[in-house]
C-alpha positions as CSV (number, residue, x, y, z in Angstrom):
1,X,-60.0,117.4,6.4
2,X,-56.6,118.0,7.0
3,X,-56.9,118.4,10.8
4,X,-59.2,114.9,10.6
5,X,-56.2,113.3,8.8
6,X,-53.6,114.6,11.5
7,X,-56.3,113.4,14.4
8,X,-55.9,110.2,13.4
9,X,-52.0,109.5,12.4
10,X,-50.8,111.5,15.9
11,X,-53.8,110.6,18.3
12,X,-56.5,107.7,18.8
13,X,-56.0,105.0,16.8
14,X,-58.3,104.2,14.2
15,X,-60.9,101.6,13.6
16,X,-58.3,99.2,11.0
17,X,-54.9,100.1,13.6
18,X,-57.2,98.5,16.4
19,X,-58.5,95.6,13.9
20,X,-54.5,94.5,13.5
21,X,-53.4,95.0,17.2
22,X,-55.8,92.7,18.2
23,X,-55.0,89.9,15.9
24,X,-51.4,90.7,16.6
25,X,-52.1,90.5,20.4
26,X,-54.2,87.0,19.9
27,X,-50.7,85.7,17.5
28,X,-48.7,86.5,20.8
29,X,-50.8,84.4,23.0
30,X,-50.8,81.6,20.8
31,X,-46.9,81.5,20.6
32,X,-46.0,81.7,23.9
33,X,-48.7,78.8,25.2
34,X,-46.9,76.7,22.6
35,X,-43.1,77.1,22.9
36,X,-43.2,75.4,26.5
37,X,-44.8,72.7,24.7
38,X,-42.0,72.0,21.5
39,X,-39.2,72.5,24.1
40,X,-40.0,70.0,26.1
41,X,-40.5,67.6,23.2
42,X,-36.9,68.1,21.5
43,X,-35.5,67.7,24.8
44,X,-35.9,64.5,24.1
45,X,-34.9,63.9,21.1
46,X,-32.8,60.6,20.5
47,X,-32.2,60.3,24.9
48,X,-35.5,58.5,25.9
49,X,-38.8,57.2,24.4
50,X,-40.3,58.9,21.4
51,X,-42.9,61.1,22.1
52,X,-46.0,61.3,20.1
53,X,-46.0,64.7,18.3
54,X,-49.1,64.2,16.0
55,X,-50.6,67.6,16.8
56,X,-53.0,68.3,13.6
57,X,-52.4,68.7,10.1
58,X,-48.2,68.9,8.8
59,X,-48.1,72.6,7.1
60,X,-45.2,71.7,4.4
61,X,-43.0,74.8,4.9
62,X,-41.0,74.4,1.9
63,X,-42.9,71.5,-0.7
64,X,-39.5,71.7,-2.9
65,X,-37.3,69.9,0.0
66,X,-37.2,65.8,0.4
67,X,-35.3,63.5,2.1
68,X,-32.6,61.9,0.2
69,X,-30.9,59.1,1.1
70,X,-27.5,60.2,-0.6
71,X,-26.4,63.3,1.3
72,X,-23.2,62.1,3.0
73,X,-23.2,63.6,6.1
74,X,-19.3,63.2,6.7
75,X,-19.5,66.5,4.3
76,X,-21.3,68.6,7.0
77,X,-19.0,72.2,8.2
78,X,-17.7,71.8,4.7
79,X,-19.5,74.5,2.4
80,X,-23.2,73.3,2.7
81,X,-25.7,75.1,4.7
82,X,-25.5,74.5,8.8
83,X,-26.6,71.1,10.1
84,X,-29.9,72.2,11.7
85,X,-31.4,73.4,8.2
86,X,-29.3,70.5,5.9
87,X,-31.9,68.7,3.7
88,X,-32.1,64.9,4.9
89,X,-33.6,62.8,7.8
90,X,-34.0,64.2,11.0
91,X,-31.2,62.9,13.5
92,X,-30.2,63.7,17.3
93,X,-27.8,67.1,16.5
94,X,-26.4,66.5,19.6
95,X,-24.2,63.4,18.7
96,X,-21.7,63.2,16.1
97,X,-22.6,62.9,12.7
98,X,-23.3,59.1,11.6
99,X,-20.4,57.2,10.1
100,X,-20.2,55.8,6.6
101,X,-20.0,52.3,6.5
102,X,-16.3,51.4,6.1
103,X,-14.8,50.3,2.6
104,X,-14.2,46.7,2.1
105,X,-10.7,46.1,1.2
106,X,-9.6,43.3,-0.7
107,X,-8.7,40.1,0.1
108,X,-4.8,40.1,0.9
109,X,-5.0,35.9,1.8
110,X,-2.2,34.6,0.0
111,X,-2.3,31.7,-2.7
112,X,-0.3,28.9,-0.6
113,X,-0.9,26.0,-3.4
114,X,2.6,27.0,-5.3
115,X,5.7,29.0,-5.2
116,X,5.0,33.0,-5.7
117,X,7.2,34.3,-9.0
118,X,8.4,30.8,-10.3
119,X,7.1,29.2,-13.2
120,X,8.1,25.4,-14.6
121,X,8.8,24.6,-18.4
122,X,9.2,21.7,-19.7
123,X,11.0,20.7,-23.2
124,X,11.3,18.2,-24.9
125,X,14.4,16.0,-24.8
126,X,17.6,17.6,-24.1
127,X,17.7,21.4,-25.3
128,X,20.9,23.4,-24.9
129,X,21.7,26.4,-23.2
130,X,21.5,28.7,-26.6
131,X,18.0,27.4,-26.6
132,X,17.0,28.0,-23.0
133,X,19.1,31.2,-22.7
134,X,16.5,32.1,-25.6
135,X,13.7,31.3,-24.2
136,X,14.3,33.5,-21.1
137,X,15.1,36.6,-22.8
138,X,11.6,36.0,-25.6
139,X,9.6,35.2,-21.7
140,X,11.1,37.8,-19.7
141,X,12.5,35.1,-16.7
142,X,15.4,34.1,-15.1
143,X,16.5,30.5,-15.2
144,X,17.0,29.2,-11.5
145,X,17.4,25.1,-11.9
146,X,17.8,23.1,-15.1
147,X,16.8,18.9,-14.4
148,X,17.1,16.0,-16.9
149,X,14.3,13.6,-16.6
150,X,14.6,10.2,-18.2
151,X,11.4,9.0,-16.6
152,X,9.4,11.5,-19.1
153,X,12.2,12.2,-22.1
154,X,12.0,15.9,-20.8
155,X,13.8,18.4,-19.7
156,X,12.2,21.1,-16.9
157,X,13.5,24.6,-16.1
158,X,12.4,26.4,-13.0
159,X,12.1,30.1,-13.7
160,X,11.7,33.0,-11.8
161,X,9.6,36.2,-12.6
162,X,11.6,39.3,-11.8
163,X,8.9,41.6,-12.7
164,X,5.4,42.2,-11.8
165,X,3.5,39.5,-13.5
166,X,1.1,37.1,-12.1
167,X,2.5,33.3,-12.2
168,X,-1.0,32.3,-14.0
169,X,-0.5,34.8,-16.6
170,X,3.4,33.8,-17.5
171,X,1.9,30.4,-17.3
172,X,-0.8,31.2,-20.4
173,X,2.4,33.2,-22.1
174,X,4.6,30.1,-22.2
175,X,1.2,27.9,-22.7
176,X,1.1,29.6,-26.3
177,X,4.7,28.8,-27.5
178,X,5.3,26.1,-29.5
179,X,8.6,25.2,-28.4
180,X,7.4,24.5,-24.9
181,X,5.7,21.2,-23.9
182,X,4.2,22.2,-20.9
183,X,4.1,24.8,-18.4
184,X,2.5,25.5,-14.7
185,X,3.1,26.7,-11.4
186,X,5.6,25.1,-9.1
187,X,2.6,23.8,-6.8
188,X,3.6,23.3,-2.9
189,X,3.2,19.6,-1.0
190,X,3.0,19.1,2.6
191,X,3.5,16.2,4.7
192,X,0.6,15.3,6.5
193,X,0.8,14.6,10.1
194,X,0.0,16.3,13.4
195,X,1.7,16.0,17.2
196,X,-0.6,14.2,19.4
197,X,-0.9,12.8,22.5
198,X,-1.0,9.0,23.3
199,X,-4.6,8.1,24.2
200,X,-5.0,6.8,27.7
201,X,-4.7,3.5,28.1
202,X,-4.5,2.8,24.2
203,X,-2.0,-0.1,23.4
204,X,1.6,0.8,22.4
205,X,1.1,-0.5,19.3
206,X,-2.3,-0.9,19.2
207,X,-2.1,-1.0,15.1
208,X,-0.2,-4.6,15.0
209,X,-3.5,-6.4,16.7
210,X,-5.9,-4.0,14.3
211,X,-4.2,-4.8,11.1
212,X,-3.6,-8.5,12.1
213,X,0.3,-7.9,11.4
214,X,2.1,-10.4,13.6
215,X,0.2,-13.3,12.2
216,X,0.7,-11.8,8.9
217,X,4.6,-11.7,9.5
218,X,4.0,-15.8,9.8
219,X,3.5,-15.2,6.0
220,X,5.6,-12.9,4.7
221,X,8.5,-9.6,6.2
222,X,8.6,-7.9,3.2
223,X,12.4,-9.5,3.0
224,X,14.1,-7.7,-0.2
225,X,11.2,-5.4,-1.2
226,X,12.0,-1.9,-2.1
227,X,9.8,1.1,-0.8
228,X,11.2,4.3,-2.0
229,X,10.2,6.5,0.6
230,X,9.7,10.4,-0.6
231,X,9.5,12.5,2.9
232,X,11.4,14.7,4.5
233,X,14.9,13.3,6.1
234,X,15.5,10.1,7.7
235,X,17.6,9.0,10.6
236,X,19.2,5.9,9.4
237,X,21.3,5.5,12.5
238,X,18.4,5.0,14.6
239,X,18.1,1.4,16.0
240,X,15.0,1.0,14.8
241,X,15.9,1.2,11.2
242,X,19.9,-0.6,11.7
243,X,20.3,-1.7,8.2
244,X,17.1,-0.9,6.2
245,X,18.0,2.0,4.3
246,X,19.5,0.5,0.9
247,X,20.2,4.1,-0.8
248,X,19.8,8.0,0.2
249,X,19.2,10.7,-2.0
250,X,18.7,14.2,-0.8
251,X,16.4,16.0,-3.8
252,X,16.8,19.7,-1.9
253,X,20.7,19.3,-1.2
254,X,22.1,21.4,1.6
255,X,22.4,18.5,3.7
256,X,19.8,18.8,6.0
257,X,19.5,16.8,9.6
258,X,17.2,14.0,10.2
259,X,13.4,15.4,10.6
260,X,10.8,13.6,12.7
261,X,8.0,12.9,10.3
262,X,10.7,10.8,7.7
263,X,12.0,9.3,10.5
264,X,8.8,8.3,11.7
265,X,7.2,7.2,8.3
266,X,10.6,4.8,7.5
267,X,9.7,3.2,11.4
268,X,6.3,2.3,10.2
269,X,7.0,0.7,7.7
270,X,10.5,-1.2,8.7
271,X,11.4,-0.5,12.2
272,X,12.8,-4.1,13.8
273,X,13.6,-3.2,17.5
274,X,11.8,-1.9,20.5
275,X,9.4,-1.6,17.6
276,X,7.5,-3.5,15.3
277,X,7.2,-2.0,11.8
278,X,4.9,-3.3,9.0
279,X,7.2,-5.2,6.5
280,X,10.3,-5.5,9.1
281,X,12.3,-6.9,6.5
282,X,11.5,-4.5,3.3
283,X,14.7,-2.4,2.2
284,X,14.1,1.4,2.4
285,X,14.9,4.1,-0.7
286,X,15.3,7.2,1.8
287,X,14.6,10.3,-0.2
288,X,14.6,13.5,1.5
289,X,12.3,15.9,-0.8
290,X,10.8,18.0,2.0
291,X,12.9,20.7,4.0
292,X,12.0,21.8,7.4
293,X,10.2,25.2,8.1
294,X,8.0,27.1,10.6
295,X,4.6,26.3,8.7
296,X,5.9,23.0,8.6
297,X,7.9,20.9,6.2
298,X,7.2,21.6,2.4
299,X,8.1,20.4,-0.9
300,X,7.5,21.4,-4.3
301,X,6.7,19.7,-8.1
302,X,10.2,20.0,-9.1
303,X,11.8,18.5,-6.3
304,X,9.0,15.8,-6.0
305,X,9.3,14.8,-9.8
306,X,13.5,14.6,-9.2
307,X,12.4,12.4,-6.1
308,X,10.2,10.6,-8.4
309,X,12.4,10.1,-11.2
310,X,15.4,8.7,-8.7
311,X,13.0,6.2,-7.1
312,X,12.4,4.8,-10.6
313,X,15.8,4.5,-11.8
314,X,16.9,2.6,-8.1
315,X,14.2,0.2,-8.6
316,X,12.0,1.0,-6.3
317,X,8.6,-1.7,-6.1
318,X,6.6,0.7,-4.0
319,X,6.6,4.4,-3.5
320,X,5.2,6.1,-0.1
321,X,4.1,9.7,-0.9
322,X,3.0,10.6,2.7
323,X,1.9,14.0,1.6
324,X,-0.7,16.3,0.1
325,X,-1.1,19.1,-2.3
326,X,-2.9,20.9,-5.1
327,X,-3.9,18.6,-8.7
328,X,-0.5,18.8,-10.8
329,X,0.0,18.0,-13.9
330,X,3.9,17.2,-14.0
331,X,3.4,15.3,-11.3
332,X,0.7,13.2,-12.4
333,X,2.6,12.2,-15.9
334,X,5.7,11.5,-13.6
335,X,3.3,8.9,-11.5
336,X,1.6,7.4,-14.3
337,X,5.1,6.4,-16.5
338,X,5.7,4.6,-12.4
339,X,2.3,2.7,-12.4
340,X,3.0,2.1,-16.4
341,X,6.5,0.0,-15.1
342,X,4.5,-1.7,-12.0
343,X,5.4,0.7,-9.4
344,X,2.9,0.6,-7.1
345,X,2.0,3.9,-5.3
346,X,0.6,5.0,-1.9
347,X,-0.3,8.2,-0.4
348,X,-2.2,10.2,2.6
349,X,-6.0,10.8,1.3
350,X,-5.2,14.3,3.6
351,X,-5.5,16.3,6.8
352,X,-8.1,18.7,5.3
353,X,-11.0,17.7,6.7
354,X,-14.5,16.7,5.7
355,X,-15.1,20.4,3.2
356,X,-11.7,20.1,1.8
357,X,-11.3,19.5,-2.0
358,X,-9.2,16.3,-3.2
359,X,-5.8,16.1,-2.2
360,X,-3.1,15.1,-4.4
361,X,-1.3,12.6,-5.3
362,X,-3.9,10.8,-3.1
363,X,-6.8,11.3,-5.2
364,X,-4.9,11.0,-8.2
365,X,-6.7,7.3,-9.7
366,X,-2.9,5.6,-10.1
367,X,-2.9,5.8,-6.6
368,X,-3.6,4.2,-3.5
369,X,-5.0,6.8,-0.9
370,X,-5.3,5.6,2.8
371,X,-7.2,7.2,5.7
372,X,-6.9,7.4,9.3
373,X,-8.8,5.6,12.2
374,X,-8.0,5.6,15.6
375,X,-8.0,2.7,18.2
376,X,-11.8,2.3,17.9
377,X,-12.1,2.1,14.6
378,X,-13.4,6.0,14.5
379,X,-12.2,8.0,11.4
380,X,-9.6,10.3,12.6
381,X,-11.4,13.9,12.4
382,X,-9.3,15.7,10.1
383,X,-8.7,13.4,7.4
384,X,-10.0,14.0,3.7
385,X,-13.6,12.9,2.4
386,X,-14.7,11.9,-1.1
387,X,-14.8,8.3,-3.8
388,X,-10.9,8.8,-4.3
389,X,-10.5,6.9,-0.6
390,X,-9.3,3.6,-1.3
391,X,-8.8,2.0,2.2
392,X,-8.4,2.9,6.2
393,X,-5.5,2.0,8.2
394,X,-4.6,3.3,11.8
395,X,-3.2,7.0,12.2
396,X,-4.1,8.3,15.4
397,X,-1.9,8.2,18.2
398,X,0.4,6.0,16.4
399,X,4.5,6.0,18.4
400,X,7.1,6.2,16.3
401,X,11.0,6.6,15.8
402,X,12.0,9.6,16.2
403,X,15.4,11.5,15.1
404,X,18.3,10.4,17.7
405,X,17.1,7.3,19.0
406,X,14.6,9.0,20.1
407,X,10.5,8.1,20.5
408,X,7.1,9.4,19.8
409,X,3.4,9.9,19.1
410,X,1.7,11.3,16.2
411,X,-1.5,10.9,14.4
412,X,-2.0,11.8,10.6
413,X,-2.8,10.1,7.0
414,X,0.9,9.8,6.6
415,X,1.0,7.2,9.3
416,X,-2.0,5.2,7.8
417,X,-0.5,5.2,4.3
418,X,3.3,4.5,5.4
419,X,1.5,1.1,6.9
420,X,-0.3,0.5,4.0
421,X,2.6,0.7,2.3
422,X,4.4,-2.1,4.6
423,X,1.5,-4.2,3.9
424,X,1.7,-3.9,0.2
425,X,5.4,-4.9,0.5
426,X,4.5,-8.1,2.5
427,X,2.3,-8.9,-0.1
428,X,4.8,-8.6,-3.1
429,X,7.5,-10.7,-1.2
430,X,4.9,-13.0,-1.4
431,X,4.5,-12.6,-5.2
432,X,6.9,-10.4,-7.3
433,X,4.9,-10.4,-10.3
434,X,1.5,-8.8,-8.7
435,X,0.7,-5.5,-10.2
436,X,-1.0,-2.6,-8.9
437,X,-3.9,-3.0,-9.9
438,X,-3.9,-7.0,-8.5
439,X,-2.0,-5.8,-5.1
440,X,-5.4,-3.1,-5.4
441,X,-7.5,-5.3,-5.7
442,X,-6.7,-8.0,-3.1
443,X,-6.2,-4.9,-0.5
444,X,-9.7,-3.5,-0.4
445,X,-11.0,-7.1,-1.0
446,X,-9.3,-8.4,2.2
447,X,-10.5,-5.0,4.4
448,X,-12.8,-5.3,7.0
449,X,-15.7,-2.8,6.5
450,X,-16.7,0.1,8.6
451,X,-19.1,2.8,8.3
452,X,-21.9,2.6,6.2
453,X,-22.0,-1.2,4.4
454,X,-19.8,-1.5,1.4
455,X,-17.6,0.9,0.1
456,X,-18.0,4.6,1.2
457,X,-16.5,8.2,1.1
458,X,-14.8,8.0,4.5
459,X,-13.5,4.6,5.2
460,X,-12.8,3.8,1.7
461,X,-13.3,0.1,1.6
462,X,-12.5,-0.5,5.0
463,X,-9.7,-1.1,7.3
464,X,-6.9,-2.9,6.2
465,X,-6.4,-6.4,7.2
466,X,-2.8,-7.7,6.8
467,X,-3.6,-11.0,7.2
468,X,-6.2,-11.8,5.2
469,X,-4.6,-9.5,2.2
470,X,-1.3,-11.5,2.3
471,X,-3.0,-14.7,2.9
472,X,-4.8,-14.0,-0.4
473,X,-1.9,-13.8,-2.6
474,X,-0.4,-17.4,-4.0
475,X,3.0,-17.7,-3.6
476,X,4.7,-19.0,-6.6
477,X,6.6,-21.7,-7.0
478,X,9.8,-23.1,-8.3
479,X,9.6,-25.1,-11.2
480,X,11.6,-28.4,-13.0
481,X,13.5,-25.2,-15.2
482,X,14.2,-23.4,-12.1
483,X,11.2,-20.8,-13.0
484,X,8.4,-19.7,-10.4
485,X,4.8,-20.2,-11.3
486,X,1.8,-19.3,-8.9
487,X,0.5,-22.2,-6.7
């Protein structure tokens, strides 16, 4: 038995070593006729069309793996197992490893409605500096202006927030102390015109026939009238406006030089030389409330309610506010105590375009917002939309005075409100004792419609007709007692 049992461990194999060579020998074949096969197929893996490797049935190697959708593979290399056997979709292992979708960072757009880190108080009456000085150190600011206004029986301080604070948040602070009558931001106002070039062939002064203003001036000049104009600074000395400005007051200080759009605002309204302006005779109220800068010229609530305030106390009859800017509260009370003592008031509707949001003081209801057209009668494409658009007037491609005797051509909702504005002066030279509301009234009554019939959200009622406006109002006249009384 032994000898059997050596026989088969050291010579012939036996019947069960045979059985498992051959199944070894058939495992062999089998491998090598089907590696050819699989190399060829990941060869082309993510560099050509996919290749249909449906072979028979999947054997699942290891049932406990699945694909997840949250491995990052930016981690790969750092710890985990090697890319080839990481759990997760397959991908081409010859590229780089797919990127995470960059983080979104927040938006860093800027708030340009109002002054960063300056907040406005207003108190009531005339407080002293123990009181002020008070407030600051209770608040946390630092006092930076202090201005009296008799127009509203107020006193306003502008503040500035030396620490980290939003403006909105020291604005609901100071909102919850009862010695303060009102707070808010220190919004920004822009004047609203853009360069342009002259039109070919479009008349000089194409607006004159448009508006009907040379048989108009057979009427009425505007002779005496007062239009406070609140812009940026005007060049009296221009021969256009010889004689027409009746008072200066410079809101900003520093002395400024002359700027282009006042000068070109006061010329639509009362130039009398080369130039034809709308109320040639009316007296001007030159207010400079809007210094120069790269983004263009810029104003702000405080210096627009001193503006404001000093218009009303030089008896001004109309005020042009050829400028635009976020709803604001100061600045609406300052407006309505004007319209409460018969001032009437004009501004740009806006250069925002058709999406933008009402533009103020335009769309404020005390006030009369004009639009642009151009010389045929098309809405000028930036202005402003919505029901706050009271009437149309010509803006586009409109020449001008400019600063040192100097000409040019612009186009805006300034220009179309600064001849509204000339218009409404002819008509109170007629009669003194119209109001607003009547010089409203007989303005969009007396426009000549365009666009859709009636009123509408671009043209307002229509374009404004000078003549048939003026013509409208009844002169008075004198009396036995020396008196006027309407016709």
């Amino acid at each position: 038995m032994a000898g059997q049992r050596n026989h088969h461990e050291g010579g012939q194999p036996g019947r069960a070593t045979r059985r498992w060579s051959w199944i070894f020998a058939a495992a062999a074949a089998v491998l090598m006729a089907a590696v050819p096969q699989a190399s060829a197929q990941f060869t082309h893996v993510g560099r050509g069309p996919s290749i249909n490797m449906n072979t028979g049935p999947r054997i699942s190697i290891n049932p406990h793996i699945r694909y997840s959708p949250n491995i990052n593979y930016d981690d790969l290399g750092r710890g985990g197992p090697p890319p080839r056997y990481r759990a997760g979709p397959p991908r081409d292992f010859d590229g780089p490893p797919a990127r995470r979708a960059p983080k979104r960072k927040p938006s860093s757009v800027a708030d340009n409605t109002f002054v960063p880190k300056e907040v406005l108080i207003e108190i009531e009456g005339t407080p002293g500096d123990n009181e002020a000085n008070a407030l600051a150190r209770r608040h946390r600011l630092t006092r930076v202006e202090t201005q009296r206004f008799p127009l509203l029986n107020s006193t306003f301080f502008r503040w500035r927030i030396p620490d980290g604070r939003s403006v909105d948040t020291v604005v609901r602070e100071l909102a919850a102390d009862r010695s303060i009558r009102s707070a808010q931001r220190n919004s920004i106002f822009r004047l609203q015109q853009a360069a342009a070039a002259a039109e070919k062939g479009a008349p000089e002064q194409y607006a004159l026939e448009k508006l009907q203003l040379r048989q108009a001036h057979a009427l009425s000049t505007g002779e005496g009238v007062r239009v406070a104009v609140i812009d940026s600074g005007i060049d009296a000395a221009h021969p256009e406006l010889s004689g027409v400005v009746e008072s200066a007051f410079d809101a900003l200080g520093g002395g400024e030089a002359a700027h282009a759009h006042g000068t070109g605002i006061a010329g639509i309204i009362a130039a009398h030389g080369r130039l034809t302006g709308a109320a040639p005779s009316a007296r001007l109220i030159a207010i400079r409330a809007f210094g120069a800068q790269k983004s263009g010229a810029t104003s702000t609530s405080f210096v627009l309610l001193k503006s404001i305030d000093y218009a009303v106390s030089h008896g001004a009859q109309i005020i042009n506010m050829s400028f635009a800017g976020p709803q604001d509260q100061a600045l609406r009370r300052g407006l309505g105590v004007a319209a409460d003592k018969g001032i009437t008031l004009v501004a740009a509707a806006g250069n925002g375009g058709p999406k933008s949001p009402p533009l103020y003081p335009g769309a404020d209801p005390r006030v009369i917002a004009v639009t642009a057209t151009d010389a045929s009668d098309r809405l000028f494409t930036a202005a402003n939309r919505g029901p706050y658009i009271a009437i149309a007037a010509p803006g586009v491609d409109i020449l001008t005075a400019l600063p040192d005797s100097k000409y040019g051509v612009s186009s805006g909702t300034s220009l179309s409100a600064a001849f509204v504005s000339g218009l409404a002066a002819l008509m109170l030279a007629r009669n003194p004792a119209l109001t607003p509301d009547d010089l409203r009234l007989a303005l969009t009554k007396a426009a000549r419609d365009l666009g859709p019939a009636g009123r509408d959200d671009q043209f307002g009622a229509g374009e404004a007709n000078a003549l048939a406006a003026v013509a409208a109002i009844e002169a008075p006249v004198a009396t036995a007692s020396g008196s006027a009384a309407p016709r």
